[in-house]
C-alpha positions in Angstrom: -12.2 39.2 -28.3 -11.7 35.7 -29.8 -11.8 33.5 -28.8 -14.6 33.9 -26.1 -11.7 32.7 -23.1 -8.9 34.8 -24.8 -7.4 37.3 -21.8 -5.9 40.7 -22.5 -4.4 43.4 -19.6 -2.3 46.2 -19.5 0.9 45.4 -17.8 2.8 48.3 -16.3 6.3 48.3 -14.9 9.1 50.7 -12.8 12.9 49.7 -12.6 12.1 50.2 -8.8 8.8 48.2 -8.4 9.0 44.8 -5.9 7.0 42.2 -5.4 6.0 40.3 -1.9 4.6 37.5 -0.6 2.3 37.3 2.5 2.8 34.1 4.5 0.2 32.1 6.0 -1.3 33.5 8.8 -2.3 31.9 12.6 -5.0 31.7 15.0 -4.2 35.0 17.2 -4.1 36.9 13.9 -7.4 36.2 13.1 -8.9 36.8 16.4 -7.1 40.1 16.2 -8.5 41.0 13.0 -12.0 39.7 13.5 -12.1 41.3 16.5 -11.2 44.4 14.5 -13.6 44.0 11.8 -16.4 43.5 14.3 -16.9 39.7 12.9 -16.9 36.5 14.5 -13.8 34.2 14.5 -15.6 31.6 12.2 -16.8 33.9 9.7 -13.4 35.3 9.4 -11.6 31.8 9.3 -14.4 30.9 6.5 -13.0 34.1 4.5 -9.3 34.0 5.1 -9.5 29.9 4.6 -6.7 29.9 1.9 -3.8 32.0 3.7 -4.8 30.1 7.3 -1.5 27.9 8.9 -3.7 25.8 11.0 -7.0 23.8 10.2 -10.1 25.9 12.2 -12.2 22.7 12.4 -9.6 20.9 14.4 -8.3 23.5 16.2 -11.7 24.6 17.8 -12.5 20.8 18.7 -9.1 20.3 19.9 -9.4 23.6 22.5 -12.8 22.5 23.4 -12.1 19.1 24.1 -8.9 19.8 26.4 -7.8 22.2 28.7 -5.3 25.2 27.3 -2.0 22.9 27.5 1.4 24.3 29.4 3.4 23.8 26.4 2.1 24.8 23.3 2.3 22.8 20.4 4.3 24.4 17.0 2.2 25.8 14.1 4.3 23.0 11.9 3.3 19.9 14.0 2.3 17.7 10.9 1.0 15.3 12.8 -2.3 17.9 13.5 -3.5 18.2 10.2 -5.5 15.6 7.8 -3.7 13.4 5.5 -2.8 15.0 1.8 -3.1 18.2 3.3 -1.1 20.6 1.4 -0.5 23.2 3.3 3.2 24.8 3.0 4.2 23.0 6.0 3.1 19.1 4.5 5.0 20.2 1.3 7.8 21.1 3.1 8.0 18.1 5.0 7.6 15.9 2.2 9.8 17.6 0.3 12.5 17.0 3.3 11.6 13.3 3.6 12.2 12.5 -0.3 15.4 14.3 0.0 15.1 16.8 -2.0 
């Protein structure tokens, strides 16, 4: 083809096809599935970084460093993640806190 970075595909279609989304996914889904795999939790947060709803780095240091808390604290806590994360929750927020 030509240009070198030209893209070509065959797109096929049904009246009845559908299309879904997966959402992100949390800490007790991973351990499930890494248990599953037969892999250990880090290597399968390393592979699944992109679709992960929490931030492994923090989370593990934050478990370590304190005892498993009485309340847990929401997957959309803002406050626990870096700043200009964008993550579906910060762009959620900010999107609430413009107004939009």
């Amino acid at each position: 083809m030509w240009p070198g970075s030209s893209v070509s595909g065959l797109y096929f279609s049904h009246a009845e096809s559908f299309y879904f989304g997966v959402g992100k996914i949390e800490r007790d889904q991973v351990e499930d599935y890494a248990a599953r795999k037969g892999m250990s939790t880090a290597e399968t947060e390393r592979w699944l970084a992109p679709v992960l709803n929490y931030i492994p780095a923090q989370d593990q240091v934050a478990r370590a460093a304190a005892p498993a808390p009485m309340v847990a604290v929401p997957a959309n806590d803002v406050t626990s993640h870096p700043p200009g994360c964008t993550c579906a929750v910060h762009l959620a927020y900010r999107k609430k806190a413009v107004g939009a």
